[in-house]
VEXDREN-2710 file (C-alpha; in Angstrom, 1 decimal):
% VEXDREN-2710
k/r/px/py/pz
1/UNK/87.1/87.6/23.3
2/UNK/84.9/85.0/24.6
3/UNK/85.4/81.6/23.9
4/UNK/82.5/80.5/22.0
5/UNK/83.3/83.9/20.2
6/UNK/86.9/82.8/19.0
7/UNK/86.5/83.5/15.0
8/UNK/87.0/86.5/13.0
9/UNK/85.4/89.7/13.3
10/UNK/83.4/89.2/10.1
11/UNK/82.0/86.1/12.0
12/UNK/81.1/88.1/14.7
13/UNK/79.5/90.7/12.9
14/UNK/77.8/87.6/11.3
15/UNK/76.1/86.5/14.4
16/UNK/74.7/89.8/15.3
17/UNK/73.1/90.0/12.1
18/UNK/70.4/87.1/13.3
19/UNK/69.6/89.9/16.0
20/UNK/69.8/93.2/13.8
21/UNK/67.5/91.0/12.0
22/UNK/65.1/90.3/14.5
23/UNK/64.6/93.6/15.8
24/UNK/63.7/94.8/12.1
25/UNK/61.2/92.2/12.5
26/UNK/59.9/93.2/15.3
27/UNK/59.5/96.5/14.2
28/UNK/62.7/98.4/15.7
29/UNK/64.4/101.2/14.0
30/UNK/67.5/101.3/12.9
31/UNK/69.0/103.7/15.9
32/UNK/67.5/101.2/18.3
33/UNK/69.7/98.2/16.3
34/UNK/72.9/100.7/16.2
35/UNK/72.7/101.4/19.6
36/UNK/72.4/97.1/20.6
37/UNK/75.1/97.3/18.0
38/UNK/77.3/98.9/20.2
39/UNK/76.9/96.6/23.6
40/UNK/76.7/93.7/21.5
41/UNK/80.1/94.8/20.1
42/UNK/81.7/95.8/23.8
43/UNK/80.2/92.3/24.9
44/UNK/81.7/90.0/22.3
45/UNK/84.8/91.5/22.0
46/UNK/85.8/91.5/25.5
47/UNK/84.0/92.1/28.9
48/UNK/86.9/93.0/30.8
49/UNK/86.5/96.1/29.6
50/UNK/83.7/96.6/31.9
51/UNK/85.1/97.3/34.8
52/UNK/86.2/100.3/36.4
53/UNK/89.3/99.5/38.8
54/UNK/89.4/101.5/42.0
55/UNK/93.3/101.9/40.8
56/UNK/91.7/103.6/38.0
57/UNK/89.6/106.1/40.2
58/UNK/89.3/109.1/42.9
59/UNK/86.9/109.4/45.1
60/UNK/84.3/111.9/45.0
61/UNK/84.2/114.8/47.5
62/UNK/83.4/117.8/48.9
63/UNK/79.9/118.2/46.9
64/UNK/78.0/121.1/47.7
65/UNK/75.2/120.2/48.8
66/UNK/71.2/121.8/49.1
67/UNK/71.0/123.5/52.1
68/UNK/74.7/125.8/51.2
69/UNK/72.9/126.0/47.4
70/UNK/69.8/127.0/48.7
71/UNK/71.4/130.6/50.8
72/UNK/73.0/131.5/47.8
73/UNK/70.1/131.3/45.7
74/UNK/67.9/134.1/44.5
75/UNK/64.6/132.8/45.0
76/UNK/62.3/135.1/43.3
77/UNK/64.6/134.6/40.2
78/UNK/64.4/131.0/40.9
79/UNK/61.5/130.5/39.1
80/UNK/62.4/132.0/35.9
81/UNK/64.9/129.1/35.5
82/UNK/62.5/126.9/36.6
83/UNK/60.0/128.3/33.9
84/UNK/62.4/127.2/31.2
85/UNK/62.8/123.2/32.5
86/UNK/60.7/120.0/31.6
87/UNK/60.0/116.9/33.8
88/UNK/60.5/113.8/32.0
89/UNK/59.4/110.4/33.6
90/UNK/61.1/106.8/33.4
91/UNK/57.7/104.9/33.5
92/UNK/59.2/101.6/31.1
93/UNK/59.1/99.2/34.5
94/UNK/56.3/96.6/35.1
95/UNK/57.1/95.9/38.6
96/UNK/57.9/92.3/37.6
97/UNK/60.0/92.1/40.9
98/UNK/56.8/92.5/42.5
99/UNK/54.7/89.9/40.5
100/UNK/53.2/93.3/38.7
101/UNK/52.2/93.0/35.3
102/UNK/51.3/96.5/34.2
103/UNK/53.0/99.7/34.7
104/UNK/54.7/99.8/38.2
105/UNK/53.7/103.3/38.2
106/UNK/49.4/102.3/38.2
107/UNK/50.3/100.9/42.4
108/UNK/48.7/102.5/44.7
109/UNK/50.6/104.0/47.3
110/UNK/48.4/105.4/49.9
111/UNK/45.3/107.3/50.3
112/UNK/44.6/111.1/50.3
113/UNK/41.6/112.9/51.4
114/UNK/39.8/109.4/51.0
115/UNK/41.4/108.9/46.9
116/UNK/43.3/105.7/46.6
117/UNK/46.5/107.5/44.8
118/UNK/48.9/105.6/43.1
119/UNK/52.7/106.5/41.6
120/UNK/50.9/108.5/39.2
121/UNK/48.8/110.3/40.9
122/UNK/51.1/111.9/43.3
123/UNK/53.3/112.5/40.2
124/UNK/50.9/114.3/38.7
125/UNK/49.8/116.4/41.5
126/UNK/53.1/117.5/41.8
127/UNK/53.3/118.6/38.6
128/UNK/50.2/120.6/39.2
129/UNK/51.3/122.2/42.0
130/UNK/54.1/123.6/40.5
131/UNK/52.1/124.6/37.4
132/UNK/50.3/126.4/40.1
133/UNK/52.0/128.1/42.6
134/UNK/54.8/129.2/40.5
135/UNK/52.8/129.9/37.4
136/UNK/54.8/127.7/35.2
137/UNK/54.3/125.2/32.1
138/UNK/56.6/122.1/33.1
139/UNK/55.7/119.7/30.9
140/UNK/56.2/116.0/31.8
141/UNK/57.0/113.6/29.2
142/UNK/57.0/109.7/30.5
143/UNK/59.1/107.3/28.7
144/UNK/57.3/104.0/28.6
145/UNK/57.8/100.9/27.3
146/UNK/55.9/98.7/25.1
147/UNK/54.3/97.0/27.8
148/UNK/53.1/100.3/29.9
149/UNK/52.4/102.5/27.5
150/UNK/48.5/101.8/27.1
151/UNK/48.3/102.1/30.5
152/UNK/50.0/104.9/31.1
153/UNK/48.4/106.7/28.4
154/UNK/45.0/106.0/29.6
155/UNK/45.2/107.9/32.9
156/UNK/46.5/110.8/31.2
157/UNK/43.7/110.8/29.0
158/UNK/41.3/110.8/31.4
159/UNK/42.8/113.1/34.1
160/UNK/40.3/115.5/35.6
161/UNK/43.3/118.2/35.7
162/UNK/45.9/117.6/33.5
163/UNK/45.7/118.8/30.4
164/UNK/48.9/119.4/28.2
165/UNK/48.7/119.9/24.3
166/UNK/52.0/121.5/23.0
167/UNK/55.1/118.4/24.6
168/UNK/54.3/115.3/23.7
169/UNK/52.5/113.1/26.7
170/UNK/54.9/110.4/25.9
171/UNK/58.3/108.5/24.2
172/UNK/59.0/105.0/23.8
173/UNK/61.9/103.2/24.8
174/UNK/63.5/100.7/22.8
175/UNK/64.2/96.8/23.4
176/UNK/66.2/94.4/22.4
177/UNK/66.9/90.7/22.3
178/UNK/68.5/88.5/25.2
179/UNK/71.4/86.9/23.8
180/UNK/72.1/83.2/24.3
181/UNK/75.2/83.1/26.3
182/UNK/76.7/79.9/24.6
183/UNK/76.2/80.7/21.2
184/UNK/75.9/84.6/20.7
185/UNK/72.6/84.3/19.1
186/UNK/69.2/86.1/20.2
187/UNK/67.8/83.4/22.7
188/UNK/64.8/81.0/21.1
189/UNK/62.5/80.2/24.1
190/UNK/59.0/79.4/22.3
191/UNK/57.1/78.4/25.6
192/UNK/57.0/82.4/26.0
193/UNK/58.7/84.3/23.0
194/UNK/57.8/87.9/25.0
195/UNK/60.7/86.5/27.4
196/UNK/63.2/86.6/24.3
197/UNK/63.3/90.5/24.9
198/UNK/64.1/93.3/27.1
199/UNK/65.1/96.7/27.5
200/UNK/68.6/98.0/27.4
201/UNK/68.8/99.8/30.6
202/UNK/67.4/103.5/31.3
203/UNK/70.8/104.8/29.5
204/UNK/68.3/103.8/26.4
205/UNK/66.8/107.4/27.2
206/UNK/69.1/109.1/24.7
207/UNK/69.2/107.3/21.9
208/UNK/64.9/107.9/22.6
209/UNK/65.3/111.4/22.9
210/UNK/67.3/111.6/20.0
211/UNK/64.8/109.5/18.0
212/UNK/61.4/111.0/19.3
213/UNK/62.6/115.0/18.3
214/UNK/61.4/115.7/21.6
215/UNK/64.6/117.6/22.6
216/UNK/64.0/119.9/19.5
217/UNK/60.2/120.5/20.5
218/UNK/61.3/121.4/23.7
219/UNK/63.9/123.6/22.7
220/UNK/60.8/125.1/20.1
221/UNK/59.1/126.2/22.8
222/UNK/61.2/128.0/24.8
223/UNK/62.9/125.1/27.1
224/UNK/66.4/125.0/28.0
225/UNK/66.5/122.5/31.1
226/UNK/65.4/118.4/31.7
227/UNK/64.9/117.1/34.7
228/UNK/64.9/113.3/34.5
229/UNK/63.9/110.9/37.1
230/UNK/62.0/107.6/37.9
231/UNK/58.9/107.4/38.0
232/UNK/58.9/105.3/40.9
233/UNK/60.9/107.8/43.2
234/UNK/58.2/109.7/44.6
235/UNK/60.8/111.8/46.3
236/UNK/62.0/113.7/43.1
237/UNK/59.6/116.6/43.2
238/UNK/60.2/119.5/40.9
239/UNK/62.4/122.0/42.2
240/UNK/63.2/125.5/41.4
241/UNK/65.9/125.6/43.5
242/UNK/67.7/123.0/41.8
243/UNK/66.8/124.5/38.5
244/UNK/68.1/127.8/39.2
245/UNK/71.5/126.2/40.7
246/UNK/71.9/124.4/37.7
247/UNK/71.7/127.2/35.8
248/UNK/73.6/129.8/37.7
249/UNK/76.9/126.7/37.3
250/UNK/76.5/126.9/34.0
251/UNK/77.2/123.4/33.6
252/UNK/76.1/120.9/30.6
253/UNK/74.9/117.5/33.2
254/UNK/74.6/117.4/37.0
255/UNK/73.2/114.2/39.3
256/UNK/71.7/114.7/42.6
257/UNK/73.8/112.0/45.1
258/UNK/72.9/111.8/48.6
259/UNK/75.0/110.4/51.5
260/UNK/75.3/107.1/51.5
261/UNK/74.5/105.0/54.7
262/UNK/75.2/101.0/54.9
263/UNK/72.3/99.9/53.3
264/UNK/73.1/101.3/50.1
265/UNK/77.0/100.3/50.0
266/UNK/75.7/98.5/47.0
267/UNK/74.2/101.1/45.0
268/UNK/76.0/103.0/41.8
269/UNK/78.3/105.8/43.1
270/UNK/80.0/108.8/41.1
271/UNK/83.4/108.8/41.1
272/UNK/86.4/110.6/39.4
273/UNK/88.4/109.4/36.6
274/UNK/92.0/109.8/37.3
275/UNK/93.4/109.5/33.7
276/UNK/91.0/111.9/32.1
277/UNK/89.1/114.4/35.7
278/UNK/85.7/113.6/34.5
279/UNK/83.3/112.3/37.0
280/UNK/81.7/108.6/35.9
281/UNK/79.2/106.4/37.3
282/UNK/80.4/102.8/38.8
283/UNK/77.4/100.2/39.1
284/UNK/78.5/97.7/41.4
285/UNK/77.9/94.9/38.2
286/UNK/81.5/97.3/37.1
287/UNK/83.7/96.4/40.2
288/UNK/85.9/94.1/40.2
289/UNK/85.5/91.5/43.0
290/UNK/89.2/92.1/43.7
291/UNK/87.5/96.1/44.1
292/UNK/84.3/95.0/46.3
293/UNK/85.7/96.2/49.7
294/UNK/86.9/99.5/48.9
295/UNK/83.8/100.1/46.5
296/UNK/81.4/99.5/49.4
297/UNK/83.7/101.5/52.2
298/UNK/80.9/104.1/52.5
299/UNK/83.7/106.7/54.1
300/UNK/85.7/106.1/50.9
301/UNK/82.9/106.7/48.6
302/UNK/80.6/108.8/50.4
303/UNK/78.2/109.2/48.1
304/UNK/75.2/107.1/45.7
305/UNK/73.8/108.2/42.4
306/UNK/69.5/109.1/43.3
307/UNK/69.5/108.5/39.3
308/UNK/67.7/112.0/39.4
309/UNK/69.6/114.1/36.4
310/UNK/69.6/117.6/35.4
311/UNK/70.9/117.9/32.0
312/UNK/70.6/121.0/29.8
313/UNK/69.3/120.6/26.2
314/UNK/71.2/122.2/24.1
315/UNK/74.1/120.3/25.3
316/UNK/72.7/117.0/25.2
317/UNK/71.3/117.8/21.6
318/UNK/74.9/118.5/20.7
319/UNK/76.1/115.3/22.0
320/UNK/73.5/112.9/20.3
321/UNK/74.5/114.7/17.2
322/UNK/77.8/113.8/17.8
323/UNK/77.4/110.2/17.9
324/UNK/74.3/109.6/16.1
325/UNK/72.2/109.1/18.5
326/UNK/74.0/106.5/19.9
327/UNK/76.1/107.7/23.3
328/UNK/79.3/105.1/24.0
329/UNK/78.1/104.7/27.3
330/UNK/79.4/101.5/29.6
331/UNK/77.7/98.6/28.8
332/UNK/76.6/96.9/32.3
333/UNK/76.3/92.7/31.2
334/UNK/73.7/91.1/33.3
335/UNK/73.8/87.3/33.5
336/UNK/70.6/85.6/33.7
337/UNK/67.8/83.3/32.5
338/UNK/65.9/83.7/29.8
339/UNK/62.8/82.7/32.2
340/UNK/64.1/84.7/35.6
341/UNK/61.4/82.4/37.5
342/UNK/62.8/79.7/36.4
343/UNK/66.5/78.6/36.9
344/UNK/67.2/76.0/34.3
345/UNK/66.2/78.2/31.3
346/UNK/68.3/79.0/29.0
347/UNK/71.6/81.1/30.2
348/UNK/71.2/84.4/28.7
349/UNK/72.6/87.7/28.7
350/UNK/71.4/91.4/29.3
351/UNK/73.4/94.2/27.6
352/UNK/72.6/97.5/29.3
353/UNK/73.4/101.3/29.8
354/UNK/73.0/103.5/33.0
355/UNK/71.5/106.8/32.0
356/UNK/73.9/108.7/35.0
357/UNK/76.8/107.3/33.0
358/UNK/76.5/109.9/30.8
359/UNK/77.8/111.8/33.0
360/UNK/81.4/110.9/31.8
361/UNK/80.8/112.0/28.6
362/UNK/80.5/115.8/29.7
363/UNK/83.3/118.2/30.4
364/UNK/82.3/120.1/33.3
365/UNK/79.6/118.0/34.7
366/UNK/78.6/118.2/38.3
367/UNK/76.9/116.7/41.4
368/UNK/75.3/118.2/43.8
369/UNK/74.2/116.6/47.6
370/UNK/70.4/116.4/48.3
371/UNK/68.3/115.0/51.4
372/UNK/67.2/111.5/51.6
373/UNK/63.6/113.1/50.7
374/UNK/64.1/113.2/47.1
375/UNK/65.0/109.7/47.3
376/UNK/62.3/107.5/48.2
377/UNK/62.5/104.5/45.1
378/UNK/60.2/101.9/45.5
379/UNK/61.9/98.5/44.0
380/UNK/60.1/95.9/46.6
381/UNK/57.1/95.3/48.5
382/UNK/59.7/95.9/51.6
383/UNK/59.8/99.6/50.2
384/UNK/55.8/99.7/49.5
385/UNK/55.6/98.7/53.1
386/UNK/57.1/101.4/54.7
387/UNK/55.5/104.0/51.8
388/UNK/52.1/102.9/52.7
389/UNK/52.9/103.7/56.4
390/UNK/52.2/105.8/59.1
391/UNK/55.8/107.2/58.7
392/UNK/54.4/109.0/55.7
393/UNK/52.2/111.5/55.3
394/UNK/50.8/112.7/51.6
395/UNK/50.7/116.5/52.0
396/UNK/48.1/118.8/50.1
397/UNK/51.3/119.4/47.7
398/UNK/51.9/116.0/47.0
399/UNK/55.2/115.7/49.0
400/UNK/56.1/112.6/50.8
401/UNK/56.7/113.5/53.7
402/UNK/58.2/111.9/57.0
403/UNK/60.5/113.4/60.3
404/UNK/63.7/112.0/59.5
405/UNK/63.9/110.5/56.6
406/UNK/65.3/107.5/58.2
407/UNK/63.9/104.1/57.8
408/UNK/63.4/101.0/59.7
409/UNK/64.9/98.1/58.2
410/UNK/62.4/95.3/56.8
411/UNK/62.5/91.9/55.7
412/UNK/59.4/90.5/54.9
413/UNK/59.3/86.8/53.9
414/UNK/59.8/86.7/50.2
415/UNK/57.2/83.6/49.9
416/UNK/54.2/85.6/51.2
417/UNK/54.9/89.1/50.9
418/UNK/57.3/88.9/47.5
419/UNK/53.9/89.3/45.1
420/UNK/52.1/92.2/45.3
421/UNK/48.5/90.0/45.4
422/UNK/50.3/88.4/48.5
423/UNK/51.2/91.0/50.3
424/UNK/47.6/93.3/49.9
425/UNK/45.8/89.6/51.0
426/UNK/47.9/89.7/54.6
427/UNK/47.6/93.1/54.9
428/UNK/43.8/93.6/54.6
429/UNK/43.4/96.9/56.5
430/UNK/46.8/98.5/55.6
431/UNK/50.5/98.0/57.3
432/UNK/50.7/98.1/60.9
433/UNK/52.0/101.2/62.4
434/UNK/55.6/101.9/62.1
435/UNK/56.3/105.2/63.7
436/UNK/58.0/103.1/67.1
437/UNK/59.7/100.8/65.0
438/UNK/63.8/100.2/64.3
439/UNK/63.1/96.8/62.2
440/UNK/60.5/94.8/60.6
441/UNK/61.5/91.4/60.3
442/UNK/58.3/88.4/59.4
443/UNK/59.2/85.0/59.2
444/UNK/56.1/82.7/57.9
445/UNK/53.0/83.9/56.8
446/UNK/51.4/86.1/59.0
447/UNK/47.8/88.3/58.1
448/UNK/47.3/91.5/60.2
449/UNK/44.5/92.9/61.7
450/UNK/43.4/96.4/62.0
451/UNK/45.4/98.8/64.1
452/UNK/48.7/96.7/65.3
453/UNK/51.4/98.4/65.9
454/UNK/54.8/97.7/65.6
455/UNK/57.8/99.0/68.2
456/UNK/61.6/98.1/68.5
457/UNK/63.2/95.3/66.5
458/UNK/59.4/93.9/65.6
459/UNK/60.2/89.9/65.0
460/UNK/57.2/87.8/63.8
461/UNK/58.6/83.6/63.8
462/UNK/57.7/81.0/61.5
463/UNK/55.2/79.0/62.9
464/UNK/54.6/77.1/59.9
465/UNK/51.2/77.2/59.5
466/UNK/49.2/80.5/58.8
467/UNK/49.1/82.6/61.7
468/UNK/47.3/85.8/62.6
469/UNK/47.8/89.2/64.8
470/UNK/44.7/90.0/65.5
471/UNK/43.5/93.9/66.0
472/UNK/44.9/96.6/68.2
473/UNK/48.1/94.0/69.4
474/UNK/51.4/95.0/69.7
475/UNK/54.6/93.2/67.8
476/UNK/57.6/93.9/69.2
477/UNK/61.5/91.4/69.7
478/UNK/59.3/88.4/71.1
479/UNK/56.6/88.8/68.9
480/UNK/53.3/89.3/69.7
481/UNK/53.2/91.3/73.4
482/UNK/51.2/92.2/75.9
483/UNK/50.5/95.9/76.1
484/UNK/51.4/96.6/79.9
485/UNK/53.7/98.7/79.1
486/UNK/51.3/101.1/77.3
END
């Protein structure tokens, strides 16, 4: 037990009282305060708990992956497994990371035909391109948050094309209070009380799904399949292929993982518990540092979690009836301010869930290896730069798409580029051309002209002062070059 938490359990349950009580103020239900409940509970009593020793694991191996799953498939049957799935949509993220202050999902990401399309957009036109070709419903359900839901709602209102009257459009996730570290309590911070809250993770989706009803709706109508993603992964298109797998296994959950490369040695990976053979999901905030090396060994652990999820209805129904809508997932404790810009706030805490964690919950749960193309998450305006790229191209289908899949690496200066006001201001005629380039690294604040390309290990220096490429130039190791060599 912590140490500012030495007292009896009756004290303890004391203390999270002043935040049960809060959330009823705030309006939260009472599934959303059992649910807190629980990490608060995992939290006080003793974070050790949370992590997950490598001694305490196997590796994960030998997962099938799409191109062997897509010979065996019958692909005129595909579709009538696909007919019987629903898309649902993380959209609770305001982009804060990138100075955002509506739904992340509202960017725009490139242009089409002329159309400035953003997150949603191509989301959308996915959608209807399935709805299309294959003559199916797939309804899409997004899961906002307070803060996007308005937002969110409004484009779907007013979408030319998309019309859907029978799945709800939307659910709302929960949130919860940040927790002063030193006393227990829900943090005070009057000079912005919206800071004294957050959301508890995306594993927050069940005890949502349980709440909303929308798993029975779904199941009303004929549905016996989600397909769960983020709605800021443009690379998790609908898939029949994966729908009909999914269903020819049999299997209650499955997560897509793709091969992991050294740039994401930090990302959550799925691994096997030895004690009880289910498969869990390890966050790197769960490794011990004594565990860092041997978590990160990509050959070790070849594969990350894409956070894209198949799960099957029934099953999942089954299980939130089980627990009451509250799944004992992990709890994943993030230390950090109650102001993130500002250091010297308050010290706070974080409780959170994955949603792929759920994946230890299921007997018979799978994972199944997919290309780099379905995952393409924007977190940073380093990602948004290479998205808005000439290394993409937005087909007529609404795919993505690019030749290998395999990105430069970029590091933009986090003064000027961090914000996503900053970064459109140096970038006035879009990001220079990428398509020759093996790293993007800018150092100082630089604004680009039209039509400069990039080639090599592109390296801009800090001059500073504000400094400009202007059109047409070249930036390659030594900067900006001459073009003899063209």
């Amino acid at each position: 037990m912590h140490p500012r938490m030495e007292r009896d359990t009756g004290s303890v349950s004391d203390v999270f009282e002043h935040s049960a009580r809060k959330m009823r103020e705030k309006g939260m239900s009472e599934v959303s305060i059992a649910q807190f409940h629980h990490l608060y509970d995992v939290w006080s009593n003793n974070s050790d708990n949370t992590w997950i020793r490598e001694r305490d694991v196997e590796p994960l191996t030998g997962v099938p992956s799409f191109h062997d799953v897509y010979q065996t498939i019958d692909h005129d049957q595909a579709v009538h497994a696909f007919s019987k799935t629903a898309f649902l949509k993380l959209n609770g993220g305001l982009g804060t990371s990138m100075g955002l202050q509506r739904a992340k999902s509202l960017l725009p990401v490139r242009r089409h035909k002329a159309r400035q399309m953003r997150f949603i957009d191509i989301i959308l036109g996915q959608v209807l391109t399935a709805r299309t070709r294959l003559d199916v419903k797939l309804p899409v359900t997004f899961m906002n948050s307070f803060r996007t839901s308005a937002d969110t709602m409004k484009v779907l209102k007013h979408h030319r094309k998309f019309h859907q009257s029978d799945v709800p459009l939307e659910i709302i996730q929960h949130q919860e209070p940040k927790i002063d570290v030193a006393t227990g309590e829900p943090v005070s911070w009057p000079a912005d009380p919206e800071l004294e809250w957050c959301p508890p993770g995306h594993g927050d989706l069940f005890s949502t799904l349980w709440e909303s009803g929308l798993l029975d709706t779904l199941q009303e109508r004929g549905f016996e399949y989600l397909f769960i993603s983020n709605s800021d992964n443009l690379g998790a298109r609908p898939s029949r292929t994966l729908a009909q797998y999914f269903e020819n296994t049999g299997a209650p959950f499955m997560v897509e993982v793709a091969t992991r490369t050294y740039a994401d040695r930090k990302g959550g990976h799925i691994v096997r518990d030895r004690h009880t053979g289910r498969l869990i999901l390890r966050e790197m905030s769960q490794v011990h540092p004594d565990d860092k090396r041997d978590a990160q060994d990509i050959a070790r652990h070849p594969y990350f979690n894409t956070n894209n999820i198949w799960v099957r209805i029934d099953a999942l129904r089954d299980m939130l009836a089980q627990y009451d809508g509250v799944l004992p997932l992990p709890v994943i404790i993030n230390a950090k301010t109650v102001d993130p810009t500002n250091p010297d706030s308050t010290p706070v805490v974080q409780l959170e869930t994955a949603m792929g964690a759920a994946i230890g919950l299921f007997d018979g749960a799978i994972c199944v290896q997919v290309d780099r193309m379905r995952f393409l998450p924007v977190k940073t305006t380093n990602d948004l730069f290479i998205m808005r790229s000439d290394r993409f191209h937005l087909t007529d289908s609404y795919e993505m798409e690019d030749g290998n899949y395999i990105f430069p690496n970029v590091d933009l200066d986090q003064r000027y580029y961090k914000n996503i006001e900053d970064f459109n201001e140096r970038f006035p005629y879009g990001v220079p051309s990428l398509a020759a380039a093996n790293s993007v690294t800018i150092k100082g604040d630089w604004t680009f002209g039209r039509d400069v390309v990039m080639f090599a290990d592109a390296t801009l220096e800090d001059r500073e002062e504000p400094s400009y490429v202007p059109n047409g130039e070249y930036v390659g190791p030594l900067g900006i070059e001459p073009d003899e060599w063209v």
